[in-house]
MIBARO-52593 format. One line per 2 residues: number of its first residue (from 1); their letters; for each residue x, y, z of C-alpha. Coordinates in nm, 2 decimals, always signed. Each point is the difference from the previous one (the first is absolute). Last residue first. Layout:
N
NUM	a	X Y Z; ... .
***
This chain:
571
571	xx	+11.57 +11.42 +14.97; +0.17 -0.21 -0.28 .
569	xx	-0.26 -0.14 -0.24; -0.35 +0.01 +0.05 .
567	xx	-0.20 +0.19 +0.29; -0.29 -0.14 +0.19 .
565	xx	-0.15 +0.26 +0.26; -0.26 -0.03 +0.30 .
563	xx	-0.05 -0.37 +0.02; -0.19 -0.06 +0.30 .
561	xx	+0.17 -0.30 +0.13; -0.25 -0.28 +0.18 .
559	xx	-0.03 -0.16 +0.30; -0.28 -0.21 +0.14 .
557	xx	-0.31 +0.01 +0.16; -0.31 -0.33 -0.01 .
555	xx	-0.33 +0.13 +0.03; -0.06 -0.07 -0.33 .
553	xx	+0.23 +0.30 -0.10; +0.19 +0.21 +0.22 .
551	xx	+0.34 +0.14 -0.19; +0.20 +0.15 +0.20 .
549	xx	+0.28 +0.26 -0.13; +0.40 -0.02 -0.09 .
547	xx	+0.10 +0.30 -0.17; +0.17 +0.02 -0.34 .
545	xx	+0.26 +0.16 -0.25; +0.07 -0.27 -0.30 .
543	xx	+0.31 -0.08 -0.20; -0.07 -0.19 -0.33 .
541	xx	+0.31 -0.15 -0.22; -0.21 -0.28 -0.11 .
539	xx	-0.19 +0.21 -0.28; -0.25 -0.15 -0.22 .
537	xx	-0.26 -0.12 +0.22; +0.00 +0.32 +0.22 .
535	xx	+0.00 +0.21 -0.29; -0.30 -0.12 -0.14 .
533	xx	-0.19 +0.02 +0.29; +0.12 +0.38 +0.08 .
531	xx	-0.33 +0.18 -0.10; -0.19 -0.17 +0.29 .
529	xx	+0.24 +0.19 +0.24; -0.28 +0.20 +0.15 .
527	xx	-0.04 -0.20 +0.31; +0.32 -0.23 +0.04 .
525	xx	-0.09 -0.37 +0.20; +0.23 -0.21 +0.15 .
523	xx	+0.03 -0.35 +0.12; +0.28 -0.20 +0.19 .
521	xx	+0.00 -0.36 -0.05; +0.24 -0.15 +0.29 .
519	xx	+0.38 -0.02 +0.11; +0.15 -0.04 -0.38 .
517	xx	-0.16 +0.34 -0.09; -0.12 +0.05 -0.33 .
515	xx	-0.27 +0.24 -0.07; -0.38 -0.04 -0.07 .
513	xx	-0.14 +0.30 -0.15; -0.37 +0.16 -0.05 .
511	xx	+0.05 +0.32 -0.20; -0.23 +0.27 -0.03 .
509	xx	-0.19 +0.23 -0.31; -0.21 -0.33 -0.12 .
507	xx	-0.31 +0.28 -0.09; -0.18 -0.24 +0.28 .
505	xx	+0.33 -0.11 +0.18; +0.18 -0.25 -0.02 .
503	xx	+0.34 -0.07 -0.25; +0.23 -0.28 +0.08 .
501	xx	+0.34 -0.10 +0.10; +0.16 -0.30 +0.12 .
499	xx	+0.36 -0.13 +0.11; +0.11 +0.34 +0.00 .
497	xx	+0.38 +0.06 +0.08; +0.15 +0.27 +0.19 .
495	xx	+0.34 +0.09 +0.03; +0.00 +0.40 +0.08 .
493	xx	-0.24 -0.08 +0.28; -0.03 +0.37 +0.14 .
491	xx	-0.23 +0.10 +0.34; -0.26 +0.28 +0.12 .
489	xx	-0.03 +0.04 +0.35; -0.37 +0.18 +0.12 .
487	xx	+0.05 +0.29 +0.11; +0.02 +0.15 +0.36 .
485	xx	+0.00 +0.39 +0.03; -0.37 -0.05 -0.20 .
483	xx	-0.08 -0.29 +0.01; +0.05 -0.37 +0.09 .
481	xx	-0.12 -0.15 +0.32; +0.19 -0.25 -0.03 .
479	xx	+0.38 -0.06 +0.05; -0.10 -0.32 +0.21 .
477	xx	-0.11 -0.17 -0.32; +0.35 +0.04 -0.11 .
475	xx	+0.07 -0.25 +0.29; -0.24 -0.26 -0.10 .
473	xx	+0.09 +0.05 -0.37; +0.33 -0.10 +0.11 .
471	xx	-0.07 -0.30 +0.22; -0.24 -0.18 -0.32 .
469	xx	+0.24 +0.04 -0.23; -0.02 +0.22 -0.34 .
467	xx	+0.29 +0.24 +0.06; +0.22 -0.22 -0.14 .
465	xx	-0.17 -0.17 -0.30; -0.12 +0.28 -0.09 .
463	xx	+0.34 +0.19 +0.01; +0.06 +0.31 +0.18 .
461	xx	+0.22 +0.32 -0.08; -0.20 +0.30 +0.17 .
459	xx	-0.21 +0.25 -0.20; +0.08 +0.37 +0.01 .
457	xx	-0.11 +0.19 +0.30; +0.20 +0.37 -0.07 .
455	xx	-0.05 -0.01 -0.38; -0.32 -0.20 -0.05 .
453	xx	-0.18 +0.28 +0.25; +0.12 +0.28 -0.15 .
451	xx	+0.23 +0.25 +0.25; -0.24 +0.31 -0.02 .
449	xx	+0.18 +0.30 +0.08; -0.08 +0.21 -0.30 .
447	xx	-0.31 -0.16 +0.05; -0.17 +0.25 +0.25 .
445	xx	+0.06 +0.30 -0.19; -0.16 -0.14 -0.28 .
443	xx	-0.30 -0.12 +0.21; +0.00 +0.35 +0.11 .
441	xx	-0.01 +0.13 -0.39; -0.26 -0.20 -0.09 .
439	xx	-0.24 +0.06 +0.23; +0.05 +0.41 -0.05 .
437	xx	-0.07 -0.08 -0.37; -0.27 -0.21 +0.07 .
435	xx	-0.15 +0.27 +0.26; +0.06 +0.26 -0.30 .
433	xx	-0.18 -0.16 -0.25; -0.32 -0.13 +0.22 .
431	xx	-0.07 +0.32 +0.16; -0.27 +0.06 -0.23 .
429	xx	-0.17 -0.34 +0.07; -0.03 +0.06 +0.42 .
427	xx	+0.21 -0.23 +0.24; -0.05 -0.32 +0.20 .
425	xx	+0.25 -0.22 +0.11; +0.04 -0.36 +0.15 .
423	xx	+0.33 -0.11 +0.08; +0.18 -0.40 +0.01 .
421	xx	+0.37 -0.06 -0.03; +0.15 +0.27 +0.30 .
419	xx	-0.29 +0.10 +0.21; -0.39 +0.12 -0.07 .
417	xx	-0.16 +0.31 -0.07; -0.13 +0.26 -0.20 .
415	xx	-0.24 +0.32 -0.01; -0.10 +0.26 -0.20 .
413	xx	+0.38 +0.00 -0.19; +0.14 +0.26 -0.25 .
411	xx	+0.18 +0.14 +0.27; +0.09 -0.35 +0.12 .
409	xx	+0.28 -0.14 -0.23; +0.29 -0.03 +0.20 .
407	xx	-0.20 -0.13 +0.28; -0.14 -0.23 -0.29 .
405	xx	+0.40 -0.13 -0.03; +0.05 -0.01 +0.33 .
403	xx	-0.29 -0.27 +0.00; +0.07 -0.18 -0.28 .
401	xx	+0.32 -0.11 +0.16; +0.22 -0.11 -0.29 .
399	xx	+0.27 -0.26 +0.08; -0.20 -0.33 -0.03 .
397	xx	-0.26 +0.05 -0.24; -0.33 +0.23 +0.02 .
395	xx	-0.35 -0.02 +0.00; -0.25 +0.29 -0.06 .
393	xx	-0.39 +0.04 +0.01; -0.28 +0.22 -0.11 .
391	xx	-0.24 +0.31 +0.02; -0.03 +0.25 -0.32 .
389	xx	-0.21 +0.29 +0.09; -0.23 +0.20 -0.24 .
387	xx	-0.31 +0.02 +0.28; +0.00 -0.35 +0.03 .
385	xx	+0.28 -0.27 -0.07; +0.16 -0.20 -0.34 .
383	xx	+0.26 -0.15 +0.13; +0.37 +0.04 +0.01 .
381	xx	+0.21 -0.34 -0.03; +0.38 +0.12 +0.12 .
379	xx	+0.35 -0.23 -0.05; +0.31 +0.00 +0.12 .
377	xx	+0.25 -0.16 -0.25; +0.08 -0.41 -0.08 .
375	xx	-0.21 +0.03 -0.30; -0.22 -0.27 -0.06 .
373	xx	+0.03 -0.12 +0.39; -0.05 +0.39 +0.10 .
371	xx	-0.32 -0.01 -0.24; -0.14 -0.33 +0.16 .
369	xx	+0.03 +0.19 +0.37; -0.16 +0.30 -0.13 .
367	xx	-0.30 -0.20 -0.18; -0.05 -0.14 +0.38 .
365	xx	+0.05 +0.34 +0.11; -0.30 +0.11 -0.22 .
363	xx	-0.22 -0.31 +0.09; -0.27 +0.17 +0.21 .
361	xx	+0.03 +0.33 -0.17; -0.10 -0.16 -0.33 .
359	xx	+0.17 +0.22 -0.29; -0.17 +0.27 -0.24 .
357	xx	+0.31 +0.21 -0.03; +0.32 +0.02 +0.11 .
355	xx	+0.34 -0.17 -0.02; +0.35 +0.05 +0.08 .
353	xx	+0.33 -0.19 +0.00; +0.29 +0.22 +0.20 .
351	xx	+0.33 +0.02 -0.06; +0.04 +0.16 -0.36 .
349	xx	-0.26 -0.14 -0.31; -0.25 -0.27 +0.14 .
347	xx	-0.23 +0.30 -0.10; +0.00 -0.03 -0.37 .
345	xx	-0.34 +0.06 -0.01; -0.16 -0.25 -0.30 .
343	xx	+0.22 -0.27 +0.12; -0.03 +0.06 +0.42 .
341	xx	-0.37 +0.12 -0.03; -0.03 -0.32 -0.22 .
339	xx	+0.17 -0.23 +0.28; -0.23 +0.15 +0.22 .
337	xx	-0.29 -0.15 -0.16; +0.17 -0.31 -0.01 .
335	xx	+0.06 +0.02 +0.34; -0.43 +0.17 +0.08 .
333	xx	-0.10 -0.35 -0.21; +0.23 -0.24 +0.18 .
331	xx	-0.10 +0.16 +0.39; -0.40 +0.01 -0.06 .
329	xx	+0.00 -0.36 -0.13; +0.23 -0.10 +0.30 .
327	xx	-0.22 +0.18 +0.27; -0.30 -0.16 -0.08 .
325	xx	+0.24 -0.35 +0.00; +0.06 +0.10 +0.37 .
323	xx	-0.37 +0.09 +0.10; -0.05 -0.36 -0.09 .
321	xx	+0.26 -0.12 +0.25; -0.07 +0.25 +0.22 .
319	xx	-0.37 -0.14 +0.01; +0.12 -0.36 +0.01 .
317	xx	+0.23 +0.05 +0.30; -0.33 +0.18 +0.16 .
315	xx	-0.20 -0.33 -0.02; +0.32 -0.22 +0.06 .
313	xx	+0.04 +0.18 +0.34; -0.35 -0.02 +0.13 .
311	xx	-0.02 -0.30 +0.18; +0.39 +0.02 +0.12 .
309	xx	-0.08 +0.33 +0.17; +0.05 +0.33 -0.18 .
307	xx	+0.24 +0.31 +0.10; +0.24 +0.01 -0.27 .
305	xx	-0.28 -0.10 -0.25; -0.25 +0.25 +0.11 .
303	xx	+0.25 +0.26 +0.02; +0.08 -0.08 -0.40 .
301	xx	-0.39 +0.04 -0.09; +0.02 +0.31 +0.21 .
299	xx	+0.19 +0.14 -0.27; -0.26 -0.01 -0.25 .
297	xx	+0.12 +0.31 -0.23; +0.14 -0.19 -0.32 .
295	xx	+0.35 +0.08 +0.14; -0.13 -0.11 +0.31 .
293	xx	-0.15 -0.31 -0.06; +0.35 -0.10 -0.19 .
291	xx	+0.24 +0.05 +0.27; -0.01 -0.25 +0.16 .
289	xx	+0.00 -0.25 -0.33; +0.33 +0.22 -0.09 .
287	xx	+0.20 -0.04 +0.35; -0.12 -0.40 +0.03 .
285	xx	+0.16 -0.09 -0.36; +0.31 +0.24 -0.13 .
283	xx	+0.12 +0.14 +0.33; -0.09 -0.25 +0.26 .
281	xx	+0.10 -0.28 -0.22; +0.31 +0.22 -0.09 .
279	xx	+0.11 +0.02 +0.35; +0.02 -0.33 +0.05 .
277	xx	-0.25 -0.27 +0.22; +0.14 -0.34 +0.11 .
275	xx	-0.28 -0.10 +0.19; -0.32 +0.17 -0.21 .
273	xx	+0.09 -0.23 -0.30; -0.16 +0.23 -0.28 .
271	xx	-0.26 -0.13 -0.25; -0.20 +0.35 -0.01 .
269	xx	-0.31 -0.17 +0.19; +0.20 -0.13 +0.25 .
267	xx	+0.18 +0.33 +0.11; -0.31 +0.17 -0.04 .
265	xx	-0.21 -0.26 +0.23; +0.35 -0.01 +0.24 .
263	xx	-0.06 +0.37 +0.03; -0.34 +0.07 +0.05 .
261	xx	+0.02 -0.32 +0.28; +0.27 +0.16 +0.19 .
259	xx	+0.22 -0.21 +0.23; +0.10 -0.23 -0.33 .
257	xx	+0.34 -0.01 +0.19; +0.18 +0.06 -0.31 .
255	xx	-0.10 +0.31 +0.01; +0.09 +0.06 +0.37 .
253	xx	+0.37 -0.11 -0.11; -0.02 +0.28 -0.26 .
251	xx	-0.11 +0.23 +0.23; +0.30 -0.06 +0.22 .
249	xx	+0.28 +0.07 -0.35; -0.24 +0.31 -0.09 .
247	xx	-0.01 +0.17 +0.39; +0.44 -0.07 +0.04 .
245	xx	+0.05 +0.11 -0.40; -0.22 +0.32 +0.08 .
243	xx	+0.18 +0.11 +0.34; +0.36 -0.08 -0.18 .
241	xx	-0.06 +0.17 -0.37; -0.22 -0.14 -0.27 .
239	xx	-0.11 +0.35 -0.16; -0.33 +0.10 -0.03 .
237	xx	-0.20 -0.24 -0.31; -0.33 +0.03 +0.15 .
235	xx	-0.08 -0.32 -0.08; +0.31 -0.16 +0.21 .
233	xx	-0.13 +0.18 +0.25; -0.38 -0.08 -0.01 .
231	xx	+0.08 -0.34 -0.02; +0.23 -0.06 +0.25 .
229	xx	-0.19 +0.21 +0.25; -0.31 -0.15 -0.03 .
227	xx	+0.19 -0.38 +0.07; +0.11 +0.22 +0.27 .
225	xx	-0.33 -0.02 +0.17; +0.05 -0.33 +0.17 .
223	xx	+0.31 +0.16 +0.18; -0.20 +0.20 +0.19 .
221	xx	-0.03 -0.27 +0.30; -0.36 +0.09 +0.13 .
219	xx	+0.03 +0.10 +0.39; -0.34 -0.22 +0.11 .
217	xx	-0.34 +0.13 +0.04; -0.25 -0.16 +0.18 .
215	xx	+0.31 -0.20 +0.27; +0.13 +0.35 +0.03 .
213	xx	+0.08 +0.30 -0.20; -0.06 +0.35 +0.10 .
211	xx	+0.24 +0.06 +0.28; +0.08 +0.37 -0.10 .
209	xx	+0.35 -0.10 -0.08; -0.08 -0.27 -0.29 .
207	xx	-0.22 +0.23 -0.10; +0.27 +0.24 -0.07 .
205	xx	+0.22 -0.27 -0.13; -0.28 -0.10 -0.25 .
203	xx	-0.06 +0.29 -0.12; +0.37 +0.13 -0.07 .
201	xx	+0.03 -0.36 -0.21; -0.29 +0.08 -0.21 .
199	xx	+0.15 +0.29 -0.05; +0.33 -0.13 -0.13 .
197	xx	-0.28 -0.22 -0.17; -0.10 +0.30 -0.22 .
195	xx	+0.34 +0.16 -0.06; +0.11 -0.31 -0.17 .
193	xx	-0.32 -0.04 -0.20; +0.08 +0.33 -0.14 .
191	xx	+0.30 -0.07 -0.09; +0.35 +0.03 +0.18 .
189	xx	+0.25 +0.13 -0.13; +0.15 +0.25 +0.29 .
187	xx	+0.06 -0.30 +0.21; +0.22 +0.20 +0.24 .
185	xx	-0.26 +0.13 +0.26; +0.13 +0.39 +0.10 .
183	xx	-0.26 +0.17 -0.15; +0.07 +0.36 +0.03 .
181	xx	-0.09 +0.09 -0.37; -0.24 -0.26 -0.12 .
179	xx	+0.12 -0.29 -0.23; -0.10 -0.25 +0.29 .
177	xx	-0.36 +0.12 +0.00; -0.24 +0.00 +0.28 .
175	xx	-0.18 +0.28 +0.07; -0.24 +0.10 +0.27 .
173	xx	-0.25 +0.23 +0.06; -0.02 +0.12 -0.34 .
171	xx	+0.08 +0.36 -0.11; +0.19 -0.12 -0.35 .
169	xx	+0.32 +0.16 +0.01; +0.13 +0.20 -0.21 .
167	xx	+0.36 -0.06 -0.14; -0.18 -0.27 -0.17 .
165	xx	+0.10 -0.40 +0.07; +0.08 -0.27 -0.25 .
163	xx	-0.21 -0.31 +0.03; +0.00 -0.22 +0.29 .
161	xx	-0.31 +0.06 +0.15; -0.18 -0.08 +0.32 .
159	xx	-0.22 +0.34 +0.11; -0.22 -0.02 +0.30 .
157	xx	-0.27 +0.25 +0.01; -0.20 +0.03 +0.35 .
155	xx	-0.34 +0.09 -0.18; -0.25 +0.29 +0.13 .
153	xx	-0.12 +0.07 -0.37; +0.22 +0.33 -0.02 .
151	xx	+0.28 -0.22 +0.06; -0.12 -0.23 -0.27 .
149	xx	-0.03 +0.31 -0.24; +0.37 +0.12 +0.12 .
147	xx	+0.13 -0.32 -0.14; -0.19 +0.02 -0.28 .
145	xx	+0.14 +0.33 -0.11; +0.38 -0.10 +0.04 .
143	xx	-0.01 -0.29 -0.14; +0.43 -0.08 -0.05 .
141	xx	+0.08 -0.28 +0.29; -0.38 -0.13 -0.09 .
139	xx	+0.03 -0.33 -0.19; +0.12 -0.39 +0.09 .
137	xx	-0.20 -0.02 +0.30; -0.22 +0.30 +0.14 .
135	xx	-0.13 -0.06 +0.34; -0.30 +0.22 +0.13 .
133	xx	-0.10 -0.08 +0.34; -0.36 +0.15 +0.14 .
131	xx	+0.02 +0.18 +0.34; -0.28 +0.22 -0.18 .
129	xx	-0.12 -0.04 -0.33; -0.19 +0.28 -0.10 .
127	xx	-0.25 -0.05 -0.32; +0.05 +0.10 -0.35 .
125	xx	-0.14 -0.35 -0.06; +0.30 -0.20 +0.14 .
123	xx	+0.05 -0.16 -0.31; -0.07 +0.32 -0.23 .
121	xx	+0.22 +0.21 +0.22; +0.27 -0.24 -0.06 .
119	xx	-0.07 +0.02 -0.39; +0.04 +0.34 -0.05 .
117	xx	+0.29 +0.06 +0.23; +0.23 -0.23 -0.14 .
115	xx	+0.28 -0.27 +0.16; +0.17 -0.21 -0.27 .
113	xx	-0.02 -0.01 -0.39; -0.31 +0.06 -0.26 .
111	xx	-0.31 +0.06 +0.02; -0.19 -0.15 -0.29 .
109	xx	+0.24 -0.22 -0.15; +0.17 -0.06 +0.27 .
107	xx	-0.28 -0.10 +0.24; +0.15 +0.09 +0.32 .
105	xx	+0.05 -0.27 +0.28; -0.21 +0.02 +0.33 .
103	xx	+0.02 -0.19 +0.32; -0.22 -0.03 +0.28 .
101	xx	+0.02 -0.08 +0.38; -0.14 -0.05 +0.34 .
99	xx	+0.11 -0.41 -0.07; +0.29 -0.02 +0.29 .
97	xx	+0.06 -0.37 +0.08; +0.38 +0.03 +0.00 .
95	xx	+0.02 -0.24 -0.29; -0.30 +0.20 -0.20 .
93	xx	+0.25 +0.34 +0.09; +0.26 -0.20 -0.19 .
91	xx	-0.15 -0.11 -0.25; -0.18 +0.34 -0.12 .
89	xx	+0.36 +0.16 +0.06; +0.15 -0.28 -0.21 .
87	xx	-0.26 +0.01 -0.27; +0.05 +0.42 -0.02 .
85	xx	+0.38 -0.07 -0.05; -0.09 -0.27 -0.23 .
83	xx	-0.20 +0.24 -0.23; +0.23 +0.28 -0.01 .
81	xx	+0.32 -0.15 -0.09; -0.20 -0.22 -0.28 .
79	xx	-0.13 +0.31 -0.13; -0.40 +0.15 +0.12 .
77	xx	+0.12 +0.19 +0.27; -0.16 +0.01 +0.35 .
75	xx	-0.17 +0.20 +0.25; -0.03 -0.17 +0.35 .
73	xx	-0.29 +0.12 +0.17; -0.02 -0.10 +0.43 .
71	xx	-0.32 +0.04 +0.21; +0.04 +0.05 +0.33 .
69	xx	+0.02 -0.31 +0.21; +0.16 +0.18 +0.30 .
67	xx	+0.27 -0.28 +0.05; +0.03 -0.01 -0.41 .
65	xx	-0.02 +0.37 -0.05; +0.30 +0.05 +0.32 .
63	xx	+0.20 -0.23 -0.22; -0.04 +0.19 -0.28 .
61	xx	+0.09 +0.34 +0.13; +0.30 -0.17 +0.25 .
59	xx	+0.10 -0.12 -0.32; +0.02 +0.27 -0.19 .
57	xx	+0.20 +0.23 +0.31; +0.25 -0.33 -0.02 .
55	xx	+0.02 -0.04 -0.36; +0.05 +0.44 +0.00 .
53	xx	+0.39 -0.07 -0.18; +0.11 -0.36 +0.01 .
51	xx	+0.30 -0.10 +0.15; -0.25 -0.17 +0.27 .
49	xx	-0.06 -0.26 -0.22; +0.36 -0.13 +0.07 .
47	xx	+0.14 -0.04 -0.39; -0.01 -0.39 -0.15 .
45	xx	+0.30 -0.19 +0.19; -0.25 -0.26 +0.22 .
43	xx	-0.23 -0.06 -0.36; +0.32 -0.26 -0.13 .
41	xx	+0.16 +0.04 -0.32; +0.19 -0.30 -0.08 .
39	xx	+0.23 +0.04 -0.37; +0.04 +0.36 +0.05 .
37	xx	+0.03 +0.07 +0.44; +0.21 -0.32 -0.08 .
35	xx	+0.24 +0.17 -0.32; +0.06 +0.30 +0.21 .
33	xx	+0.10 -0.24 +0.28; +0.26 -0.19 -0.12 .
31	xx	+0.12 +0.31 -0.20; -0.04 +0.09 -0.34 .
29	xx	-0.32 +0.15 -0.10; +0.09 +0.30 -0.26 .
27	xx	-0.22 -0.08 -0.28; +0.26 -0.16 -0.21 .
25	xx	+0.12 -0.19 +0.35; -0.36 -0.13 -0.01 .
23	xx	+0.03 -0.17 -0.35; +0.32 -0.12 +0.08 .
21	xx	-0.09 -0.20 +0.35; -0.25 -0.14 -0.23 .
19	xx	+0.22 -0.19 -0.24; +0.23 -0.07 +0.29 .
17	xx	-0.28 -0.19 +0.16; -0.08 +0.03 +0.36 .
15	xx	+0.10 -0.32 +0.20; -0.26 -0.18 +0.10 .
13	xx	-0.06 -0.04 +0.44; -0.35 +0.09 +0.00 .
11	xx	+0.05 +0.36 +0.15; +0.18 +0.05 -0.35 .
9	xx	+0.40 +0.01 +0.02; +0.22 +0.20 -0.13 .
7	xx	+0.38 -0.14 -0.09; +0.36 +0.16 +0.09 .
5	xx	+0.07 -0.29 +0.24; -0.35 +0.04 +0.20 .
3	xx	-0.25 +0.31 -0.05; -0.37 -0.06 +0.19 .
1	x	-0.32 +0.15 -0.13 .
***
């Protein structure tokens, strides 16, 4: 990124545009080289491995397994963070040549989330396990009890988590976790995934040390694996910040590499164009298909993707595909369900939206996520569980960390977890009352300082016609990832004119629009406006909110605005 006669400059030679130069100066990125670390992130300014708390005691534990060909069990998690962390450990140790090992990923229907006691005793037969390797991924910063049952077993525990950690803690051998107290590595975000190939990166050095690749075995380049990485993290929803943009922005050129056959068959089958992936194909396309099997309690169909060969990868696209629409029936009818609870209940009332009853523990924070779009507040789905428990999920929106706010909450807790806009919780039916009450009152605390979104991003000025050009949308395609800390820029034509509109659409609830532009045919397409058709072609003093977003169809991509609000009149 260069700066010449007031103007900054791409490593191409273009001149950044002053439309994006504002967006970033609304986030704080100003200078020449704020806005180059932003707009080209490159893997040589991610945080020195060594920054990491215990990666180089876990390391030399793993790496002494692979030279020593001990065996090696990776325990997984059955969400999108959790299953392409345990793919990229599998891929990695297959790339070193190193196949002593297993992996397991709870059933969650059945067992439930991360490390246990019950079930690791079941897999290794209640039997010792000496100089074994036990490496959690995704799960285990807060398993107390399991933990000390794998030491027990003879394992070498290795913890890579990223959710919040106890004041306690667990007695493994090693933990890596960036939000641990005395970690000193300053990507405190990262997911799961992100832990995992920091590992893989601690591995590799050590081997690298201990002479143990040659002409056999070469030094695997562990940039392949970010396509993982990508994925899982922009899944996982943690907050976009330097370390996280860097890993997304290089996994997204891996993607569009086609390097991974699971991959490219999902990105394929879901009629995305894998070389100029966005955020929101990860999000609303790969993320859910991913994380299908698991909700439905077959994660390992989703490892077996991630991990597949080119001859098997349409077979196990297919099954995640079908999984996928499994998971849809279950997900509209527990909504609509929950939609009741929220009618008959009244509990959308105050801060919070809360629901309980006989709901799907596999899609409860998928129900979560639609309530928070219905109602723009927190919200809880609490299952029906054994022994007179409620178990379920929570999401959040930007300014209200669902976390602090359990931590608020937790004497009427059994157990929770998570991080700032995704928690899992589990608490007993009498406390119920008083735990929403206490929940309440701490997201109440916490939005007395909530600056709303619209209010302190609102859209920017930008015509169709204008920001429509092929060298602009090239350069707010460099603002991607979006997320959270980085969302996506929302824009204002307050002069629009519609050449064509049309109802689509089933129940014909969205628009399909063509719109004016004197450069080229721009289309658009408003999901949920279906109502406003009439409107539309009656009124010509429209003003519309929008995003631009790809449209792949036919193999062929082009550009399209998402139209987010149409207002009438002055606005």
């Amino acid at each position: 990124m260069n700066s010449r006669k007031g103007k900054i400059t791409l490593r191409n030679g273009k001149v950044v545009d002053p439309l994006v130069l504002k967006i970033l100066t609304k986030q704080g990125i100003c200078s020449p080289q704020d806005v180059g670390h932003f707009l080209e992130p490159q893997l040589k300014d991610l945080p020195p491995p060594e920054s990491m708390r215990d990666l180089e005691i876990a390391s030399k534990i793993a790496g002494d397994a692979v030279l020593e060909d001990r065996p090696v069990l990776v325990w997984g998690d059955y969400d999108v963070d959790g299953t392409t962390a345990t793919s990229l450990l599998l891929l990695f140790f297959k790339a070193i040549h190193f196949s002593n090992l297993k992996y397991y990923i709870p059933n969650r229907l059945t067992e439930g989330y991360g490390l246990q006691s019950e079930p690791l005793r079941r897999i290794c037969k209640n039997k010792k396990q000496p100089g074994s390797i036990l490496i959690t991924v995704d799960n285990g910063i807060s398993a107390h009890d399991a933990v000390n049952t794998a030491n027990e077993l003879g394992f070498n525990v290795i913890v890579t988590d990223h959710h919040t950690s106890p004041e306690t803690k667990v007695a493994a051998t090693a933990i890596l976790n960036p939000r641990q107290e005395g970690c000193e590595f300053s990507g405190k975000n990262l997911a799961g995934v992100g832990v995992a190939f920091y590992l893989a990166i601690g591995i590799r050095k050590y081997l690298q040390k201990s002479g143990y690749f040659d002409s056999k075995v070469q030094l695997p380049n562990l940039k392949q694996f970010l396509d993982l990485v990508a994925i899982g993290t922009v899944a996982d929803m943690v907050e976009l910040d330097t370390t996280n943009r860097i890993l997304v922005r290089a996994g997204l050129e891996v993607i569009a590499e086609n390097s991974n056959p699971g991959v490219t068959a999902l990105c394929s089958r879901s009629n995305i164009d894998s070389t100029l992936l966005r955020s929101e194909d990860i999000a609303f396309q790969l993320a859910p298909k991913i994380n299908a099997p698991g909700r439905l309690g077959f994660a390992d169909n989703a490892v077996a993707l991630l991990t597949s060969s080119t001859s098997d990868a349409l077979k196990w696209c297919a099954k995640l595909i079908k999984n996928n629409e499994e998971r849809k029936i279950t997900t509209l009818s527990n909504y609509y369900n929950a939609l009741h609870h929220v009618g008959k209940h009244g509990k959308a009332q105050g801060e919070v939206v809360l629901v309980a009853g006989d709901f799907h523990i596999g899609v409860a924070g998928i129900v979560a996520s639609k309530l928070v779009g219905k109602y723009h507040k927190p919200a809880l789905v609490l299952c029906e569980h054994k022994n007179g428990m409620y178990k379920g999920s929570g999401r959040s929106v930007d300014g209200i960390n669902l976390y602090d706010a359990l931590r608020h909450s937790s004497e009427y807790l059994v157990a929770y977890g998570g991080h700032a806009m995704a928690a899992g919780l589990t608490l007993e039916k009498d406390t119920l009352e008083n735990f929403q009450k206490a929940f309440n009152e701490a997201v109440e605390i916490q939005s007395r300082n909530l600056v709303r979104k619209d209010a302190a991003n609102p859209p920017e000025e930008a015509s169709i016609q204008n920001l429509f050009s092929e060298g602009l949308l090239e350069q707010l395609y460099l603002l991607e990832p979006h997320g959270a800390g980085n969302p996506q820029p929302i824009f204002t034509d307050r002069h629009v004119s519609f050449k064509e509109i049309r109802q689509i659409g089933k129940d014909k609830d969205h628009l399909r629009i063509v719109i004016n532009s004197e450069r080229t045919t721009v289309c658009g397409i408003g999901f949920g406006m279906g109502e406003l058709f009439e409107k539309c072609n009656s009124r010509t003093d429209k003003c519309i909110t929008y995003s631009p977003s790809l449209n792949f169809y036919n193999n062929r991509r082009s550009w399209q605005a998402r139209v987010i609000d149409i207002q009438f009149g002055e606005a």
